[in-house]
C-alpha positions as CSV (number, residue, x, y, z in Angstrom):
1,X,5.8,25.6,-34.8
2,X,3.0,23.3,-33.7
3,X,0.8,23.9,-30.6
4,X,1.7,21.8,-27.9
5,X,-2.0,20.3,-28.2
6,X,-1.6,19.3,-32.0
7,X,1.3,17.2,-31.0
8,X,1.9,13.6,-32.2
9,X,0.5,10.9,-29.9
10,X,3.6,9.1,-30.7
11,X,5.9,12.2,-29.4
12,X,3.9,12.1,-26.4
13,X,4.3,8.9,-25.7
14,X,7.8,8.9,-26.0
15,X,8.0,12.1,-23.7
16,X,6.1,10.0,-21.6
17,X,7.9,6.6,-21.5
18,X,11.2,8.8,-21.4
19,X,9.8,10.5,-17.7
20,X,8.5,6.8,-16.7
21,X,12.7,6.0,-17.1
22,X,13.7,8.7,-15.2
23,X,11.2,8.0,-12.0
24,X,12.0,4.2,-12.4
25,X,15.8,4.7,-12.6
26,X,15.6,7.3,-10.1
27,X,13.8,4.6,-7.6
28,X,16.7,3.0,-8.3
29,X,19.9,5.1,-8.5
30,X,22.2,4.4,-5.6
31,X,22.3,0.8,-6.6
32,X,21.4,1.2,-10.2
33,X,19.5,-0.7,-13.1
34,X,21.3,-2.4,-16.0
35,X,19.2,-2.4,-19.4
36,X,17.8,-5.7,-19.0
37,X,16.4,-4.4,-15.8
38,X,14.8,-1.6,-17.1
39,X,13.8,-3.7,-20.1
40,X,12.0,-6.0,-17.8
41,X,10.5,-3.2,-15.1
42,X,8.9,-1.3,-18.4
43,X,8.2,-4.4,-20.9
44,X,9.7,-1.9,-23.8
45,X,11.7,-3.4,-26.4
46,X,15.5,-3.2,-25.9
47,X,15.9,-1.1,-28.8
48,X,13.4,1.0,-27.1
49,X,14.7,1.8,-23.9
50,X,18.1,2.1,-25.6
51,X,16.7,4.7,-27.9
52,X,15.3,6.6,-24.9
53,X,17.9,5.8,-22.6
54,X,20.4,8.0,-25.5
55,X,18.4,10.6,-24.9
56,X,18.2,11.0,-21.4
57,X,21.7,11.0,-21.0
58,X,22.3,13.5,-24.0
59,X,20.2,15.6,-21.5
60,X,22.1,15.1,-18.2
61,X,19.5,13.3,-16.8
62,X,20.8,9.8,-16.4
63,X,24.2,8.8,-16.6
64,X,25.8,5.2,-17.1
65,X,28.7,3.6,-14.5
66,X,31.6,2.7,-16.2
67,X,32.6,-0.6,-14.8
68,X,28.5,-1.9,-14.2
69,X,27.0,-0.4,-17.2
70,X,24.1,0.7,-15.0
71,X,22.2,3.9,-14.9
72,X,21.5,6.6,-12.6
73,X,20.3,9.9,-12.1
74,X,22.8,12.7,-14.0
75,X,23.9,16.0,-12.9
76,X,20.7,17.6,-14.5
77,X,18.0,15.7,-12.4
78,X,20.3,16.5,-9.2
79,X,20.7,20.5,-10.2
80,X,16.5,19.9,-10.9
81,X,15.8,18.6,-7.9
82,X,17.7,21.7,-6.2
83,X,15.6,23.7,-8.0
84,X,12.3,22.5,-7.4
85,X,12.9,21.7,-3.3
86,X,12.6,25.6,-2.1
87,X,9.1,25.4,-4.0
88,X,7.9,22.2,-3.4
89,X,9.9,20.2,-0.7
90,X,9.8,19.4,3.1
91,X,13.1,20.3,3.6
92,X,12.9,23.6,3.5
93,X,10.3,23.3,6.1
94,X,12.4,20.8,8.2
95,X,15.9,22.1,8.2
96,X,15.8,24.0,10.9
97,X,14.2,21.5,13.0
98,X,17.1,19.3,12.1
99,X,19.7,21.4,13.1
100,X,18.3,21.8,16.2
101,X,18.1,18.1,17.0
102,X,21.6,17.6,15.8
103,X,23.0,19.9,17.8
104,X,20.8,19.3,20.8
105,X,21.5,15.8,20.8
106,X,24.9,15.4,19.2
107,X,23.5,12.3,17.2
108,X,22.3,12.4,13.5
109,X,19.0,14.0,12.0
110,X,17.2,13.0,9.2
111,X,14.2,14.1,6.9
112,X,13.0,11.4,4.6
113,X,9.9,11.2,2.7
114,X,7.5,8.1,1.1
115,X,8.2,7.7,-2.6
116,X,5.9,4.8,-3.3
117,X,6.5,1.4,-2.1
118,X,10.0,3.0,-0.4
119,X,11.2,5.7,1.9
120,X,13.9,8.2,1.3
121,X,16.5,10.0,2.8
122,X,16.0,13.9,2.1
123,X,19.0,15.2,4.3
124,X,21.4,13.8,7.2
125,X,21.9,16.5,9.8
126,X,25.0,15.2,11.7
127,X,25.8,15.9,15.5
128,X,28.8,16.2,17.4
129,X,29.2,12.7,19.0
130,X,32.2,11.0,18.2
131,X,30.9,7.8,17.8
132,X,28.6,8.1,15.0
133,X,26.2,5.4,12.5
134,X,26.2,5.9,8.9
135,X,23.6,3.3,7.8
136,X,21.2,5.9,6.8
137,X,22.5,8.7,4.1
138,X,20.7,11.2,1.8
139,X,19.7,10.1,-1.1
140,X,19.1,6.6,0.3
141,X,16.1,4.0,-0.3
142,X,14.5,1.6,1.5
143,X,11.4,-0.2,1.5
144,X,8.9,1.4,3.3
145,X,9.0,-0.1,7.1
146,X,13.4,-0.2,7.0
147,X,14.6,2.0,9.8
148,X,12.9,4.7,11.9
149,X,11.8,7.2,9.8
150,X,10.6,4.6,7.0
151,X,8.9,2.7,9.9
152,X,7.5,5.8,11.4
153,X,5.9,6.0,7.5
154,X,4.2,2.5,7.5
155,X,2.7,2.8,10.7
156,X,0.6,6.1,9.8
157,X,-0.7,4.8,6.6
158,X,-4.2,3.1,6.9
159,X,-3.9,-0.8,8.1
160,X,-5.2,-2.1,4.8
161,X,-2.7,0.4,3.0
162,X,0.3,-0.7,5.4
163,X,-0.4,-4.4,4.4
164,X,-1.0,-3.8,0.6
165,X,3.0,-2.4,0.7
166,X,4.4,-5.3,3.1
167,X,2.7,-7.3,0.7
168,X,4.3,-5.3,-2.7
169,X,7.8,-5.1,-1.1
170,X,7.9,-9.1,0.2
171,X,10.2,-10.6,-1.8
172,X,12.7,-7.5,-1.4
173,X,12.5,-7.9,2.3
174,X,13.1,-11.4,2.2
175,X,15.9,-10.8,-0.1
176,X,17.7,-8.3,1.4
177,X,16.5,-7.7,5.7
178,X,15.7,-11.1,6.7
179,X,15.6,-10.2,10.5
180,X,12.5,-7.9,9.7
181,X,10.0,-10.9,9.2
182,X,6.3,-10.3,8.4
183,X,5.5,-11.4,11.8
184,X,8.3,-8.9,13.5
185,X,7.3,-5.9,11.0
186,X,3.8,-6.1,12.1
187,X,4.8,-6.1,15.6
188,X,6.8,-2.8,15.3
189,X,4.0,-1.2,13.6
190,X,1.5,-2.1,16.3
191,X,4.1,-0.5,18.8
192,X,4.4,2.5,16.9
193,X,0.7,3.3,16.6
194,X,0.5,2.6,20.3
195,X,3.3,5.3,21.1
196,X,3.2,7.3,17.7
197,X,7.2,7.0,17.8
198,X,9.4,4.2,16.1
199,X,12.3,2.4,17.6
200,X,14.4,0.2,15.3
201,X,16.3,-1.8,17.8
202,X,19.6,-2.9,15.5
203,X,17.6,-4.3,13.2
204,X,19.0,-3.3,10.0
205,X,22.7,-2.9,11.2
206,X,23.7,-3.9,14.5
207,X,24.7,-1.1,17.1
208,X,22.7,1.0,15.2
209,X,19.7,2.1,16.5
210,X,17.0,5.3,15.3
211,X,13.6,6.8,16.1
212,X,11.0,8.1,13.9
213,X,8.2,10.2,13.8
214,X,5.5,10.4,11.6
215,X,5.1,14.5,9.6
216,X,1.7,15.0,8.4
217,X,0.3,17.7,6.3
218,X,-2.3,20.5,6.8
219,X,-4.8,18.1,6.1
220,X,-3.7,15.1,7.8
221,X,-1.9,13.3,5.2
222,X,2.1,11.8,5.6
223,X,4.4,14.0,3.7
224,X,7.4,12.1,5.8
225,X,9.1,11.8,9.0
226,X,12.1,13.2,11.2
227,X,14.2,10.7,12.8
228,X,17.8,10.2,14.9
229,X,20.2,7.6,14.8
230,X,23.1,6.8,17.0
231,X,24.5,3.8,18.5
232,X,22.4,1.6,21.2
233,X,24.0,3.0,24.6
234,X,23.0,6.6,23.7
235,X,19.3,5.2,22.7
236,X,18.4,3.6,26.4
237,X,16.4,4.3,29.2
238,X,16.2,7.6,30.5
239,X,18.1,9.3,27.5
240,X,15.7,7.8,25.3
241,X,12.6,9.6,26.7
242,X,14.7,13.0,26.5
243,X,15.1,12.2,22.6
244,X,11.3,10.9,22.1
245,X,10.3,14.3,23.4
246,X,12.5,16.2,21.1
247,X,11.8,14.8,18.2
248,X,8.1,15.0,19.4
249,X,8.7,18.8,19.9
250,X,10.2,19.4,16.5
251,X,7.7,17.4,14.6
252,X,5.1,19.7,15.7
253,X,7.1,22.8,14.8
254,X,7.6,21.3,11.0
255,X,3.9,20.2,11.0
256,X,2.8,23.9,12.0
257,X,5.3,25.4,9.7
258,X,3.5,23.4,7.1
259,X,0.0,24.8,7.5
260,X,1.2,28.1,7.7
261,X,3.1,27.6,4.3
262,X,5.8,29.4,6.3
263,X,9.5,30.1,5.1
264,X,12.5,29.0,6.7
265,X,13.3,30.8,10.1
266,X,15.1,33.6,10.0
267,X,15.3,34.1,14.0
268,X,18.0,32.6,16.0
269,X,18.1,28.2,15.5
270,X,18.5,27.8,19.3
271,X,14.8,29.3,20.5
272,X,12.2,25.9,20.4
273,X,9.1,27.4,19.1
């Protein structure tokens, strides 16, 4: 058996190009990409991505939807991505936090994270209101700057950085959330570095309102943001200071559980640390 060194540049090319289809379709998995998408996104040949398509799906990482004929993520990238979160994702750090918020203010939690030009939705932590919003559910993306947590996101990036992805992501948002113009973005940004909280007033669905909050790393970088979501009349004036300060409370207990490198609590979910 060869050395993995003396490999092929050809078989590592594939290997490569096959990955590259995985992270593109996985960008892309809730709505998912026919061939001549992918075709287009990767400027392969058809017979290429076909080829490497076949084999990704032989392995359970992407599947193919019956009735569309587009791909997704299979089976094996979800039971991956199970795998690899205790190691290397924020959840673990941030679950506790969410339960806490969730139960504390009946409304919905959520962890999501930057991948690229979009945010995702790591996990939905629901309350115990009746009256609940479901525009916002794990495994979800949005361009960064779309809802709370996303917002929260775009505003802690570097100005110049913030404008290179509005710029990136312009002819999506024009496409698909007209009511979050350039002009309107940029305001909600400039509010959000002012207060270091993001409010998305209905923006995205009506009557459904969140705020975000910006996670940073031991050294300062994002890594992603908690946010809530309910309807507008549990989002006003007073209640919505008693949220801002929660989700304040528990960003800070995620951000020092991330320098510590600390595990999951073990100790009882209702004591704030």
């Amino acid at each position: 058996m060869k050395h993995e060194a003396t490999l092929p540049s050809a078989g590592a090319q594939s290997v490569d190009r096959a990955l590259s289809l995985v992270s593109l379709i996985g960008r892309h998995s809730g709505a998912g990409l026919s061939l001549s998408a992918i075709v287009d996104h990767t400027g392969l040949h058809k017979a290429t991505v076909r080829r490497l398509l076949l084999a990704l799906m032989r392995a359970g990482l992407v599947e193919q939807a019956g009735e569309s004929r587009t791909y997704h993520l299979g089976e094996e990238a979800y039971l991956l991505g199970l795998l690899a979160q205790n190691r290397h994702g924020l959840l673990p750090q941030a679950i506790d936090s969410l339960r806490r918020l969730a139960r504390e203010t009946g409304d919905a939690a959520f962890v999501s994270v930057r991948r690229g030009l979009h945010a995702a939705c790591l996990h939905r932590e629901d309350g115990d209101h009746p009256i609940r919003t479901y525009a916002l559910m794990p495994g979800a993306h949005h361009p960064l700057g779309v809802g709370a947590g996303s917002l929260a996101m775009l505003a802690a990036l570097p100005e110049d950085e913030a404008e290179a992805v509005m710029d990136a992501n312009r002819a999506e948002m024009e496409a698909n959330y007209p009511r979050l113009s350039r002009d309107s973005l940029r305001a909600l940004l400039a509010e959000t570095r002012d207060s270091g909280v993001a409010l998305n007033p209905g923006l995205i669905f009506e009557d459904s309102w969140g705020l975000g909050v910006a996670l940073r790393g031991p050294h300062g970088q994002l890594v992603g943001a908690l946010s809530l979501a309910a309807v507008e009349s549990r989002m006003k004036h007073p209640r919505r200071d008693d949220l801002v300060r929660a989700l304040k409370d528990e960003a800070r207990v995620v951000e020092r559980r991330l320098a510590a490198g600390a595990a999951p609590e073990t100790q009882d979910e209702g004591t704030r640390r």
